[in-house]
C-alpha positions in Angstrom: 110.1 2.7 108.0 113.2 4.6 109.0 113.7 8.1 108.0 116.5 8.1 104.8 116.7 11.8 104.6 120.6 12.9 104.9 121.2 15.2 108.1 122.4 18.6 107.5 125.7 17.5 108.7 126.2 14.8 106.4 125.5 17.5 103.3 128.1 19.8 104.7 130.5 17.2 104.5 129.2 15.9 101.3 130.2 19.9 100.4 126.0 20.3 99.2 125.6 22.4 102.2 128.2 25.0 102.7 129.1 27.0 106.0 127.5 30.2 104.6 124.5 28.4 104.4 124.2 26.7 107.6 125.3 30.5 109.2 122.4 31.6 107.7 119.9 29.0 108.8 121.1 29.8 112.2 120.6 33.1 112.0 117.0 32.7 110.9 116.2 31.0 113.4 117.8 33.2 116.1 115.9 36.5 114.6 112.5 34.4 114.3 112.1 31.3 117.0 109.1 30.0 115.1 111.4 30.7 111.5 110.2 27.0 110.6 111.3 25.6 107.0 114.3 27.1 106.0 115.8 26.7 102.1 119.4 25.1 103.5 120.9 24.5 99.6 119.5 24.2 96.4 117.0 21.5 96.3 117.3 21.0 100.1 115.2 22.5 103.2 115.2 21.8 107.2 112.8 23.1 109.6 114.9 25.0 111.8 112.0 25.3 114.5 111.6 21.6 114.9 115.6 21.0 114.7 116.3 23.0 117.9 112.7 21.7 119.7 113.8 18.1 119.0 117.0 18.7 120.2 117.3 18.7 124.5 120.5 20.8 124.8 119.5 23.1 122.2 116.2 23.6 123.6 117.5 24.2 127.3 120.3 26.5 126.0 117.5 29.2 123.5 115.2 29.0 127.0 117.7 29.9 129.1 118.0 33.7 129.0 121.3 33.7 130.9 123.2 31.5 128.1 125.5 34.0 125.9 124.9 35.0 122.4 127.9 32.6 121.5 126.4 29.5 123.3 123.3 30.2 121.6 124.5 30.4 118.3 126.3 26.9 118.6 123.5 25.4 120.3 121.5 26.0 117.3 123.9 25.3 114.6 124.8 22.1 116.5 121.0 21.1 116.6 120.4 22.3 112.9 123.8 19.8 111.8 122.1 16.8 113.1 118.6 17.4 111.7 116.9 16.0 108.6 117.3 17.6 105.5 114.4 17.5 103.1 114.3 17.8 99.4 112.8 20.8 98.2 
């Protein structure tokens, strides 16, 4: 059975998810690699963690300690907009 759970992207457009939120799922995950599920909006959560793990470039660019703080930051947020968002 395929997975039917929206992508954090798809919320953001759907304006459920706004850019304040995302920014701060981001930065959870950058203070706290292991930050895990992470309240995205009301009624939705992600698992920040697993986003960036499942995701190759985002996993090469946070292991790489000569990528910038900038690169970092978009790898993740790129990673966390194409992952599953869960209702709470």
């Amino acid at each position: 059975m395929a997975d039917s759970s929206p992508t954090v992207g798809e919320l953001f457009k759907a304006n459920a998810v706004t850019d304040d939120e995302v920014n701060a799922a981001v930065e959870a995950y950058l203070t706290d690699f292991e930050a895990g599920i992470f309240s995205i909006a009301d009624g939705y959560v992600v698992d920040v963690d697993a986003a960036v793990v499942k995701h190759l470039w985002a996993s090469h660019v946070i292991a790489n300690e000569e990528s910038s703080p900038g690169l970092r930051r978009t790898a993740v947020r790129t990673a966390i907009l194409l992952a599953p968002a869960r209702e709470a």
